[in-house]
C-alpha positions as a printed Julia matrix, in Angstrom:
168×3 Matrix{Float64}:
  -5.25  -24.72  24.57
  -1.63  -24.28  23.29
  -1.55  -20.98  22.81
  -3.29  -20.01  26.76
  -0.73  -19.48  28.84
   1.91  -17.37  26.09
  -0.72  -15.04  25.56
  -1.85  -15.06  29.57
   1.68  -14.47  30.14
   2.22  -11.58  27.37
  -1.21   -9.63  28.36
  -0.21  -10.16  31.91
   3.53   -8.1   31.15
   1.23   -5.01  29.3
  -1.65   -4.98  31.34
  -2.7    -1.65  32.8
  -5.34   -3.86  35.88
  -1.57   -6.02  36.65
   0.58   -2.88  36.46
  -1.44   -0.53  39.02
  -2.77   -3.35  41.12
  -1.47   -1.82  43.93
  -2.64    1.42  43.29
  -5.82    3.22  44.61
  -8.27    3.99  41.54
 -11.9     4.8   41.61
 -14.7     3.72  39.71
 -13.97    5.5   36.39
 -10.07    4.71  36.47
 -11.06    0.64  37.0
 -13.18    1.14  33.91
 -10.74    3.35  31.84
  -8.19    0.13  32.75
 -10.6    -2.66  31.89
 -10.94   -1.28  29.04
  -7.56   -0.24  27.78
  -7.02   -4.0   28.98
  -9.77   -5.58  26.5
  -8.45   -3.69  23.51
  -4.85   -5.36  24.64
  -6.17   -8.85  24.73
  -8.31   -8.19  21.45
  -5.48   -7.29  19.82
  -3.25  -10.28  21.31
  -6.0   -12.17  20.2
  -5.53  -10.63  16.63
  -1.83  -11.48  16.32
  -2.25  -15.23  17.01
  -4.74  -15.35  14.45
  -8.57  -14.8   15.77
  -9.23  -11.72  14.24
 -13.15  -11.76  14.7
 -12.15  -11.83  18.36
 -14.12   -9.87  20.79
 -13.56   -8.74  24.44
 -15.88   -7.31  26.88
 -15.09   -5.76  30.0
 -17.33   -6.17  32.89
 -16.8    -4.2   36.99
 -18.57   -5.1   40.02
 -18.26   -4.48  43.24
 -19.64   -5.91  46.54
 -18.86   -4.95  50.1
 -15.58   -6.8   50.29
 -14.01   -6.64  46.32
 -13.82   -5.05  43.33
 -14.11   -7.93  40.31
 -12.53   -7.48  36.76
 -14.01   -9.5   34.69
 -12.78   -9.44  30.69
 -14.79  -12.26  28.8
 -13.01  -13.03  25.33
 -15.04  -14.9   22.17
 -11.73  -15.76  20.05
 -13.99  -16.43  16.83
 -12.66  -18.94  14.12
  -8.75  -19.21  14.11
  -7.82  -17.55  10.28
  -5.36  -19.92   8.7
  -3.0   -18.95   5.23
  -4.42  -20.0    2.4
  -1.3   -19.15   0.35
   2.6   -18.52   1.4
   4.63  -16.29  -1.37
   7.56  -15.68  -1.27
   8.28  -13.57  -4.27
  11.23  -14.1   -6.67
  12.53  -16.68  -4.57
  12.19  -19.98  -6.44
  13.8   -17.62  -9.84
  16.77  -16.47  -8.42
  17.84  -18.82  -6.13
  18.02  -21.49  -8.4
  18.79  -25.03  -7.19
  18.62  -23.74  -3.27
  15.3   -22.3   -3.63
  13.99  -25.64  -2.05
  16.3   -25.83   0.56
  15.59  -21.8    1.21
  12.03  -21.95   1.28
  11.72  -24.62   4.06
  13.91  -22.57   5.94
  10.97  -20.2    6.19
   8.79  -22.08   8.65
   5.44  -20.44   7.87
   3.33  -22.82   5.11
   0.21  -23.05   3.95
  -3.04  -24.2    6.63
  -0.68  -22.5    9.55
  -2.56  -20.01  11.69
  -2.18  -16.59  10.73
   0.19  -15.65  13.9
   2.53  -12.3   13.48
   5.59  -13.4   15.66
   5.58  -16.82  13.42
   6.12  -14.7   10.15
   8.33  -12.48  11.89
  10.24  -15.25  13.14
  10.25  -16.98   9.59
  11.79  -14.07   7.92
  14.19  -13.72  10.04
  15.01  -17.5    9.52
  15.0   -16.99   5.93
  17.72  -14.06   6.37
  19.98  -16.05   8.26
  19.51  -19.53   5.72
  20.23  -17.08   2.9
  23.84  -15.75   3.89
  24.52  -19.08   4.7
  24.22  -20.49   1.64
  26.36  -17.67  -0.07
  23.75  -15.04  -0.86
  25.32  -12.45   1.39
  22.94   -9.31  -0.69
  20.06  -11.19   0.01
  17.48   -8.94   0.49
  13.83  -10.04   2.33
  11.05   -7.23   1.74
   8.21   -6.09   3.88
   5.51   -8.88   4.05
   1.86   -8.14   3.17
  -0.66  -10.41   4.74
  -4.14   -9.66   3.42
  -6.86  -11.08   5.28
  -9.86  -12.37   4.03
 -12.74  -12.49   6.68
 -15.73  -13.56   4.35
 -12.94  -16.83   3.89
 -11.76  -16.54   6.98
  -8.33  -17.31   5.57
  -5.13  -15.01   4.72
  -2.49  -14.5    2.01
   0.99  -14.55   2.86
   3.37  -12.5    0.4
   6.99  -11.94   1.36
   9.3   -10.19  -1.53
  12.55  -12.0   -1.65
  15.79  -11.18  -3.72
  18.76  -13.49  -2.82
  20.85  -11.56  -5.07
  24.19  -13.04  -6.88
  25.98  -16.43  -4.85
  29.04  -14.68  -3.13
  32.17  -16.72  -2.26
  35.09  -15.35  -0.17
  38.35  -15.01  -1.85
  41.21  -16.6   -0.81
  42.23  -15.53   3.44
């Protein structure tokens, strides 16, 4: 899938198995690190949108190796039903348009955290370009329904009064 080898690539950079692979552990220590390492991919898991995601950790051993096993059920990929962004389309007037497809997140896109992060931040930057230097882009609130299996996207937004520079 699309989204493998990011999130291979992120767990790999946190995971406590990678970090002390070189280091001598006993039984109890591989556990303790299997399973700080299936609450890491469960919650990687969570951020790109599978939030019924589930992770067990399995350790065996034979004569030769120790296997690490960590067998992940991603569950149903949570879409957004609805994108907000609040007090945008008021104040902004005849850019509103042009400002909200500046923030890349829409409705029926998975439910992923560095995509809204991302968004805002793309929304900041399209609103001091087009003269709202006060603009001001709130905390989001994402409230997840998982009966649904959907999520509600509401981002406060106040552009604030058009500024223009004066002559230089």
């Amino acid at each position: 899938e699309a989204v493998a080898p990011a999130l291979l690539e992120q767990f790999r950079k946190s995971s406590a198995l990678e970090g002390d692979r070189k280091k001598i552990a006993n039984a109890a220590q591989l556990e303790r690190r299997a399973r700080a390492d299936s609450d890491l991919l469960a919650e990687l898991l969570r951020s790109q949108g599978f939030f019924d995601a589930s992770v067990t950790p399995s350790v065996e051993a034979d004569s030769a190796a120790i296997r690490v096993t960590l067998t992940a059920e991603p569950g149903t990929l949570y879409r957004f039903e609805t994108v907000d962004l609040e007090g945008l389309d008021q104040a902004a007037g005849a850019d509103a348009a042009a400002l909200r497809s500046a923030f890349a997140v829409k409705v029926g896109d998975p439910v992923d955290a560095a995509a809204v992060i991302a968004a805002g931040v793309a929304l900041q930057i399209a609103l001091g370009q087009r003269g709202f230097a006060l603009a001001r882009v709130g905390e989001k609130d994402i409230e997840i329904d998982h009966e649904k299996r959907v999520a509600r996207l509401s981002l406060p937004v106040s552009p604030g009064p058009v500024q223009q520079f004066g002559e230089i």
